[in-house]
Every structure is written in C-alpha cells, then in structure tokens.
C-alpha positions as CSV (number, residue, x, y, z in Angstrom):
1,X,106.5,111.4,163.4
2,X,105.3,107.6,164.3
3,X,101.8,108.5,162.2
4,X,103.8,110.1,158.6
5,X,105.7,106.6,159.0
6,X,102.8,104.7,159.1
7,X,101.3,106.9,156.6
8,X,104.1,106.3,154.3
9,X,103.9,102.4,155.2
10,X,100.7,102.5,153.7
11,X,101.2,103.9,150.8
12,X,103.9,101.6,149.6
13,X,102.3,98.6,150.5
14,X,99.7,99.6,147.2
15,X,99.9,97.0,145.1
16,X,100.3,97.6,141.4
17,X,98.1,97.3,138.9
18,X,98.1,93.7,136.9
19,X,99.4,94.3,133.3
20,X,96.2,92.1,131.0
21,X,98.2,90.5,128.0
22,X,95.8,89.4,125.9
23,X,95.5,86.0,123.9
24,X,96.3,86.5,120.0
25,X,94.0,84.3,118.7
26,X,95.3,82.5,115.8
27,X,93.5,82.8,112.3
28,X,90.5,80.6,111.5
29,X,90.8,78.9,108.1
30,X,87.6,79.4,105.7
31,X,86.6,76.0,105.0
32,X,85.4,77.3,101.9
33,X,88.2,79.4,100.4
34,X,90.3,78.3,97.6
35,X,92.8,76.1,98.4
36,X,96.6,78.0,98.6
37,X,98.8,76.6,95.9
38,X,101.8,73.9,96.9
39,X,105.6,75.3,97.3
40,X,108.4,74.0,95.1
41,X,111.2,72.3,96.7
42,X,113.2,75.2,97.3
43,X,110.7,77.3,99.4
44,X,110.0,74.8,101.4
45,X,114.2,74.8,102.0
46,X,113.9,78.1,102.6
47,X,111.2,78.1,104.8
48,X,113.0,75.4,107.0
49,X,115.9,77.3,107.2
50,X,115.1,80.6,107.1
51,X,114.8,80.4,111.7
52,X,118.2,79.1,111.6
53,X,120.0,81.5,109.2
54,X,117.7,84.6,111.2
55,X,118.8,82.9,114.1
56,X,122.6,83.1,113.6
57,X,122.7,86.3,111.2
58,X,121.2,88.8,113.8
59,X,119.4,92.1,112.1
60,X,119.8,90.5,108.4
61,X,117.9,92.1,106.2
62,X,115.2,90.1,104.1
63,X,117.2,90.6,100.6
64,X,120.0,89.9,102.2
65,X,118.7,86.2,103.6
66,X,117.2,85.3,100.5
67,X,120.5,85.8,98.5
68,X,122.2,83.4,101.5
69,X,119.2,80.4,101.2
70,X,119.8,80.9,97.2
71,X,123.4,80.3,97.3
72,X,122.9,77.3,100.3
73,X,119.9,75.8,97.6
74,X,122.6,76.2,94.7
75,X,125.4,74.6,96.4
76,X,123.3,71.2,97.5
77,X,123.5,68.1,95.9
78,X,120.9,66.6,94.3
79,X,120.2,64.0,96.9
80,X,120.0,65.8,99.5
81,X,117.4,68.3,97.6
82,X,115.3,65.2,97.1
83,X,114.2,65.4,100.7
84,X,112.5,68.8,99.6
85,X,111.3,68.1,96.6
86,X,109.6,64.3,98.1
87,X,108.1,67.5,100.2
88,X,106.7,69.4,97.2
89,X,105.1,66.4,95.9
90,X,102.8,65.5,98.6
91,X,102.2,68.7,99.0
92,X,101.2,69.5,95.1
93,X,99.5,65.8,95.7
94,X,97.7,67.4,98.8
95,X,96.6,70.2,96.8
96,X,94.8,68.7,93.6
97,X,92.7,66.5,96.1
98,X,91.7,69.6,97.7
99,X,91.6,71.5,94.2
100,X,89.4,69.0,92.9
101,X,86.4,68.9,96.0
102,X,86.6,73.2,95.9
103,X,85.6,73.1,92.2
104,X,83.0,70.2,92.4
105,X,81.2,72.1,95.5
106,X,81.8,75.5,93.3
107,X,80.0,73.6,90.2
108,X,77.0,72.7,92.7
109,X,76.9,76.3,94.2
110,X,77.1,77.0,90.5
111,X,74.2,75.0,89.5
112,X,72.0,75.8,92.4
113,X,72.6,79.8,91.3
114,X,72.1,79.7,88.0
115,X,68.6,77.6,89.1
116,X,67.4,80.2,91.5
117,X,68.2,82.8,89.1
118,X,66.1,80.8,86.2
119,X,63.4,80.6,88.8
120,X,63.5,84.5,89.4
121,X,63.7,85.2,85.7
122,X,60.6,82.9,85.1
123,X,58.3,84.4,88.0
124,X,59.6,87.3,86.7
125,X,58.0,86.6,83.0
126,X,55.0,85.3,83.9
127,X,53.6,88.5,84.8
128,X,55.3,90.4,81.7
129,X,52.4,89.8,79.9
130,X,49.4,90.1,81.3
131,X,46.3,88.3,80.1
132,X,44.6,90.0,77.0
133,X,41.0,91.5,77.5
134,X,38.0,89.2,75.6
135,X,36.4,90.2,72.8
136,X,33.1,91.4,72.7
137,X,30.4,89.8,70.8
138,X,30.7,92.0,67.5
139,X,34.6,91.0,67.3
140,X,33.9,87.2,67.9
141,X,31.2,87.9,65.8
142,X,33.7,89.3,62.8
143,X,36.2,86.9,63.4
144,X,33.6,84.4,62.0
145,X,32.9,85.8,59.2
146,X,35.4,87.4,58.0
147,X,37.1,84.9,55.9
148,X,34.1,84.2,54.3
149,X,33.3,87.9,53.4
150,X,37.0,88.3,51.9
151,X,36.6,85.0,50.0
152,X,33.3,86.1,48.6
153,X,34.7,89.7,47.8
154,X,38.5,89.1,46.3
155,X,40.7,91.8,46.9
156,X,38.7,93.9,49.2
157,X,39.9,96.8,51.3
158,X,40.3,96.7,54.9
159,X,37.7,99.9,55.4
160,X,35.3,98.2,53.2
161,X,35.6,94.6,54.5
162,X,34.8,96.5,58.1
163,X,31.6,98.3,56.6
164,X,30.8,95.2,55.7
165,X,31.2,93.1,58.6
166,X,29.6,95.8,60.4
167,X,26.0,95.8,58.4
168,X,26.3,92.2,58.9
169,X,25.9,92.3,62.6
170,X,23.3,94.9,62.5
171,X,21.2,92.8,60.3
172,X,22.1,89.5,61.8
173,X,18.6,88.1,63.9
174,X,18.8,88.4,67.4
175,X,19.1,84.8,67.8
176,X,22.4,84.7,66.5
177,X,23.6,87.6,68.2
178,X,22.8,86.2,71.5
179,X,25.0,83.2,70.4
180,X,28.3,86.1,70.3
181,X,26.9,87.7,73.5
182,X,27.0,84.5,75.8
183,X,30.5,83.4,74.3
184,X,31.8,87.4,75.1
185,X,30.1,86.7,78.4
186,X,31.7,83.4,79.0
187,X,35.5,85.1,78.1
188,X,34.6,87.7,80.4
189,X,34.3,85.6,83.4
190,X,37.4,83.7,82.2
191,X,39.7,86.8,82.1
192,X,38.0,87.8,85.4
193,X,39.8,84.6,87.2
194,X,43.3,85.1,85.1
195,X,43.6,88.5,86.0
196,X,43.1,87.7,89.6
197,X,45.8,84.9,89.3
198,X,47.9,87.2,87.5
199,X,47.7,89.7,90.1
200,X,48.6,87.1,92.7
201,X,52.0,85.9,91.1
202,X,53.0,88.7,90.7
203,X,52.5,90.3,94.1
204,X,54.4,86.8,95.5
205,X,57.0,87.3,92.7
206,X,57.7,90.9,93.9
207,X,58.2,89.7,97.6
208,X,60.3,87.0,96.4
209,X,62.5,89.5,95.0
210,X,62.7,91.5,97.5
C-alpha cells in the first residue's frame, strides 16, 4: 500500500506544462508609403470617445455607437468642438509637410527611372542597326561616275546607265582600278573593327537586360 502512495505522490507532483504567449509585434511603418490622409474634427471626437462610450455601453454594436458619437458631436457647442478641430489642423498641417517630401522623393525615383529606362532603350538601339557591308571597288567605282554618265546622257534608263557604268570599269586601266580596290580594301578593314564593336555592345546590352 505504502509504494501505490508513493507512486501516486509522484505523479502529482508533475509539473505542468508552461503556456508560451507570444509577443504580437506591433506593425512597422513603411517609411516610404504614402502618407495616410488627416481626420476632420469629428473623427478625431469619435476616436477619443469611442473607449468611453464602448466602455459604458457593453456589447453595442458598431452602427449603433456611431449613431450615439453623431448625436454627442451634434449636440456640442462650437467651442468646445474647436478643441477637435485645433486637432484636425495640425494634423492636415502634419500631413502636407509629409505630402510634399513623398512626392519630391517620388519625382527623384521618377527621374532616375525614366533615366535608366532611356539608357536601356539607347543600348538597346545601338545594335538595331548594324553596320552596313562596304562596297566593293566596282560600286565605289560607279558611285563616281555616275552622275557624270547621267549628265552626259539626259534621261537615261536605269538598265542602260548600269550597262554603261559597267563597260566603263571593264575598260578602265588597271591603274585606276587599283585606286577602287585599295579604297574597298580600306572599308573592309573598317567594317571588320565596327562589327566587332557591334558585336560587343550588344552582347553587354543583352546582360544588362537581363
């Protein structure tokens, strides 16, 4: 018998487990979010004595205590609603100072948007066209002469004024030729280096965007 009593002694002698209430942590305000608009004279009333009324009307419903801060703003004088509405002031006062830092720090955000995206757009661009491919020597060779052959040969046809281009070059001494060849030459190696650059931007462009 002396052991069940012990036995029993033991078990109440457990102690129970701790209840862990934990902290409600209160709402951080975004430094950065539009600032709330101010209350009018009355809801700040209301606000005040909304505790008391809850306080002393047990269970009212929300309709109910609305109707009964109405009728208590109706029924004050004027002076003493001037408390409240000395209240609303600063508060509307509170609220243009803060109004008018949120939209000079949106106007900079804004600005530095609208810069990147200008920036994007204009890397973007440069690569939309790409460099054009040089001519070779018979077509810097034509584009010298042609105005000449069309102002010796009024009103000639587009097919014709290509034949005749065309026998030009082929009777045209080597000489001169080699005059076309070095300036193709020359335009060759310049595309060469724009190409690679244009390949380049547009490859850093593309990771940009990304």
């Amino acid at each position: 018998m002396d052991s069940k009593k012990k036995k029993n002694t033991k078990k109440d002698t457990k102690k129970s487990p701790k209840k862990v209430t934990k902290k409600v942590e209160s709402p951080v305000e975004d430094p950065n979010a539009k600032p709330k608009k101010p209350r009018n004279a009355y809801l700040i009333f209301a606000a005040e004595k909304r505790p008391e009324l809850m306080e002393k009307n047990k269970g009212i419903k929300v309709g109910e205590l609305s109707k009964l801060t109405g009728a208590m703003w109706k029924e004050m004088s004027d002076k003493d609603k001037e408390v409240f509405q000395k209240k609303a002031a600063e508060e509307k006062s509170e609220y243009e100072k803060k109004m008018e830092k949120y939209n000079k720090e949106n106007e900079k955000s804004s600005d530095s948007d609208k810069e990147a995206r200008k920036t994007r757009k204009n890397k973007k661009h440069k690569y939309l066209a790409p460099p054009k491919k040089p001519k070779n020597a018979y077509l810097l060779y034509a584009d010298s002469v042609r105005d000449k052959v069309m102002e010796k040969n009024k009103g000639i046809k587009v097919g014709d004024l290509s034949k005749a281009i065309a026998q030009m070059w082929k009777d045209a001494p080597e000489d001169e030729k080699s005059k076309f060849k070095k300036q193709a030459d020359d335009a060759k190696v310049a595309f060469k280096k724009e190409i690679e650059e244009y390949n380049k931007e547009r490859q850093e462009s593309d990771s940009d965007s990304d």
